[in-house]
C-alpha positions in Angstrom: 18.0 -64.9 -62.6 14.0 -65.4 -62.3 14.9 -69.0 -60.9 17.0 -67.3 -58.5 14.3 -65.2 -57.1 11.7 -67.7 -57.4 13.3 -69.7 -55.1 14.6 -66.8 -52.6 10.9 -65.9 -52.5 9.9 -69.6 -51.3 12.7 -69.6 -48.6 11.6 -65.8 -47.3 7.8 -67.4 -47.6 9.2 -70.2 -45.3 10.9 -68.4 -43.0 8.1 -66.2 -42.3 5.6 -68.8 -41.4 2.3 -69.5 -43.5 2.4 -67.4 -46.7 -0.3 -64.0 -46.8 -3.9 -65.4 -47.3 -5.3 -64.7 -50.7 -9.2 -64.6 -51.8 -10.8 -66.7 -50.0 -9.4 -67.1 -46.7 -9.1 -65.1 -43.1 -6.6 -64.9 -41.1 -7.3 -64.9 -37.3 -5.1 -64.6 -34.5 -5.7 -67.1 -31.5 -3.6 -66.9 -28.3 -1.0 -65.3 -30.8 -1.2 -68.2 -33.4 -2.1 -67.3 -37.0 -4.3 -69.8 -37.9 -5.9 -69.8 -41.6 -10.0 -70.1 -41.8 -10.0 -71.9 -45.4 -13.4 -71.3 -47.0 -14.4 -74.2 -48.7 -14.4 -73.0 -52.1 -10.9 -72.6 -51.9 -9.4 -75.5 -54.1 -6.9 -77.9 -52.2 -5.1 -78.3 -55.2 -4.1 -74.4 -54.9 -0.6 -74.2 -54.4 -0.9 -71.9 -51.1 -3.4 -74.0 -49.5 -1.3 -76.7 -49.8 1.4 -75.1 -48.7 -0.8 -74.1 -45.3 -1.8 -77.7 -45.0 1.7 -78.7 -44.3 0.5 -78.8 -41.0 0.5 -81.6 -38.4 -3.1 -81.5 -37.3 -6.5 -80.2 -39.2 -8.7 -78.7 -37.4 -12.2 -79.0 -39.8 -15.9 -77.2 -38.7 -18.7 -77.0 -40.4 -19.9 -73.7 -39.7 -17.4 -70.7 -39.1 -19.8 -70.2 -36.3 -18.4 -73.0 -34.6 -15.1 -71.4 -34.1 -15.9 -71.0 -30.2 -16.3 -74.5 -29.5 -12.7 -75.0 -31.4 -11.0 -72.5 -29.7 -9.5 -74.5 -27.3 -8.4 -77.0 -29.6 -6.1 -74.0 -31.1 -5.0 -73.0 -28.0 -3.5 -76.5 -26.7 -1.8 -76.9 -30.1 -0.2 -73.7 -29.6 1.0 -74.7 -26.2 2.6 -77.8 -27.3 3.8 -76.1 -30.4 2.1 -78.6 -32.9 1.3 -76.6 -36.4 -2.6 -76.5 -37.2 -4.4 -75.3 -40.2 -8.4 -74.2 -39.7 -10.9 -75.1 -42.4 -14.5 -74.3 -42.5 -16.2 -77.4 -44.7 -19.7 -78.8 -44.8 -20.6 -82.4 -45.0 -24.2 -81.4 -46.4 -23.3 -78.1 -48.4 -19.7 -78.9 -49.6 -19.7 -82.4 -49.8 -17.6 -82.7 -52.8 -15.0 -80.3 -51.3 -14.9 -82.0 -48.2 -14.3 -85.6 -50.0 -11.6 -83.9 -51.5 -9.8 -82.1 -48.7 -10.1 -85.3 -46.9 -8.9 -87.3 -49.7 -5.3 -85.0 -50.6 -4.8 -84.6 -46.6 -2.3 -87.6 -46.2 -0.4 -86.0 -49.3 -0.7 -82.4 -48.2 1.2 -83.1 -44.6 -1.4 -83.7 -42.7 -1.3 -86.6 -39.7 -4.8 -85.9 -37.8 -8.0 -84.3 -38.5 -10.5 -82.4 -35.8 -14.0 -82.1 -37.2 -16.5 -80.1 -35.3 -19.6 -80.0 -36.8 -23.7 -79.5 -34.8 -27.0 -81.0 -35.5 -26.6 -83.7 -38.1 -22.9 -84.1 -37.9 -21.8 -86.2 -40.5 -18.8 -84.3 -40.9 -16.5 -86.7 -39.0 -17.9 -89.3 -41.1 -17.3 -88.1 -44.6 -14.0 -87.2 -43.7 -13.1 -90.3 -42.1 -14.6 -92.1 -45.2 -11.9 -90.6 -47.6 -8.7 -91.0 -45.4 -6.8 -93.4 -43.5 -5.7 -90.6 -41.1 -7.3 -90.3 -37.7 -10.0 -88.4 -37.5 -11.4 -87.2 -34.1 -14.7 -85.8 -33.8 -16.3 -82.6 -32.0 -20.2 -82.6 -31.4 -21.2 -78.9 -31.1 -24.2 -78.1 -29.0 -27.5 -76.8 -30.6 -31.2 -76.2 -30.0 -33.3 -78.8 -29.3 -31.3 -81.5 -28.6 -28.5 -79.3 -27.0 -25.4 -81.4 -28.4 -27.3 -84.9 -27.9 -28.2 -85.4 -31.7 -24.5 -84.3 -32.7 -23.0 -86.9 -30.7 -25.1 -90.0 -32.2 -24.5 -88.5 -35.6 -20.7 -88.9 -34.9 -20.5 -92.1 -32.1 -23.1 -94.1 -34.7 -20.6 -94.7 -37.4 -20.9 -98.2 -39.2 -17.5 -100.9 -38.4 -15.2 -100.3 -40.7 -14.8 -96.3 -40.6 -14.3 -94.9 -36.7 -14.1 -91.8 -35.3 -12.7 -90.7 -32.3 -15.5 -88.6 -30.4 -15.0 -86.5 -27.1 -17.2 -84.9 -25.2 -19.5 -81.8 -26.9 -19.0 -78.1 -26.2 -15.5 -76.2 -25.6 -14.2 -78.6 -23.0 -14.4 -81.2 -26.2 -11.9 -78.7 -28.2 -9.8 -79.0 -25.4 -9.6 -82.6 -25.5 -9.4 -83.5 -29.0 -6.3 -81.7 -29.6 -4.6 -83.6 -26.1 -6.0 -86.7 -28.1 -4.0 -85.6 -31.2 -1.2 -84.8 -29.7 -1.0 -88.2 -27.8 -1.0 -89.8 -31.1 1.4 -87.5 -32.5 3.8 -87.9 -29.7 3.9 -91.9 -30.4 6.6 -90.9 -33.2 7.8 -87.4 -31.6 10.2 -87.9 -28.9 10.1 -84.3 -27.7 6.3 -84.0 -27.9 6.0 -87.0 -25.9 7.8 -85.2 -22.9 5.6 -82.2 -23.1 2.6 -84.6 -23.2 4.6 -86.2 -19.9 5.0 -82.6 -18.5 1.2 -81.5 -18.9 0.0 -84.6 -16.8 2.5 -83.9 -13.9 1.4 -80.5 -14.3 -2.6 -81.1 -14.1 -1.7 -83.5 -11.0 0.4 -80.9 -9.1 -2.5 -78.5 -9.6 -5.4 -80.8 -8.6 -3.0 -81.9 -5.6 -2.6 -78.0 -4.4 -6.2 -77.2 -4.4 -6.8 -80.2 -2.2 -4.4 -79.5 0.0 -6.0 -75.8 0.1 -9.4 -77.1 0.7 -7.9 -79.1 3.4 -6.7 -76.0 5.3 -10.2 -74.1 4.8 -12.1 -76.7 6.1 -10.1 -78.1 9.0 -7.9 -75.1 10.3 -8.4 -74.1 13.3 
């Protein structure tokens, strides 16, 4: 009878989406997606976070602050529909929880890791140093260098371990989830002709405003 329950309780937990955060994590609601903010001393080996990591696409920052410039990414994985989990980890302050996540990610579900991370932003690195996966990295703008030390952090990595860098700031959220998505959508079928759909998309919008600066400037 208990084994009955237990698993009804796993199947209702399934159904329902990710299951109720526990100690340690925050729940926030993006564009009407539940994403899970996993502190870093939150174990991976915890049987809920793993269960939350069964997720296509990481999204990894090193400050909870830099949740703005990440935003986007969460947004344009909701769009296409692609499951995301949010962790907040520290290349510098967590290191050895960061080595782990990175390390049990491949196991956990995982197929691609964001990492967002300011100043000197190793956080790309580390990760990328304990996984195979892809790992594509954010530079987040701060004072004095405004973004410029965060990208040379990330973009100077030694041959043998790459990341993936777009550009800094929110527009680089943006583009690093399209840039996961285009590498999920080499094994997805139907994510590949939502991919298709967003370009013809972007190009019929582009194509209108031209047209519409056409008529303001040359109509009579």
């Amino acid at each position: 009878m208990q084994m009955k329950k237990k698993k009804k309780e796993k199947k209702r937990r399934r159904s329902n989406g990710p299951p109720a955060h526990s100690e340690g994590e925050e729940r926030l609601d993006i564009a009407g997606l539940d994403v899970y903010i996993l502190s870093s001393h939150v174990p991976c080996s915890d049987a809920e976070t793993k269960e939350l990591l069964q997720m296509s696409v990481a999204v990894v920052m090193g400050s909870k602050s830099d949740l703005e410039v990440v935003r986007g990414a969460f947004d344009v994985l909701k769009e296409f529909g692609v499951p995301c989990v949010g962790r907040v980890l520290s290349a510098h302050r967590t290191p050895v929880e960061a080595a782990e996540f990175a390390a049990n990610a491949e196991k956990d579900g995982v197929k691609v890791i964001i990492c967002a991370a300011g100043m000197a932003a190793h956080l790309g690195g580390v990760i990328a140093a304990h996984t195979t996966l892809p790992v594509i990295g954010i530079p987040v703008a701060s004072a004095p260098f405004n973004g410029l030390d965060s990208l040379f952090s990330m973009v100077q990595m030694p041959p043998g371990i790459p990341v993936g860098v777009v550009t800094a700031g929110k527009a680089g959220g943006k583009n690093a989830a399209l840039y996961a998505i285009s590498m999920l959508a080499l094994s997805d079928k139907v994510l590949a002709e939502k991919l298709a759909a967003f370009r013809k998309k972007q190009k019929a919008q582009v194509l209108s405003a031209d047209e519409e600066l056409q008529k303001e400037l040359f109509s009579e």
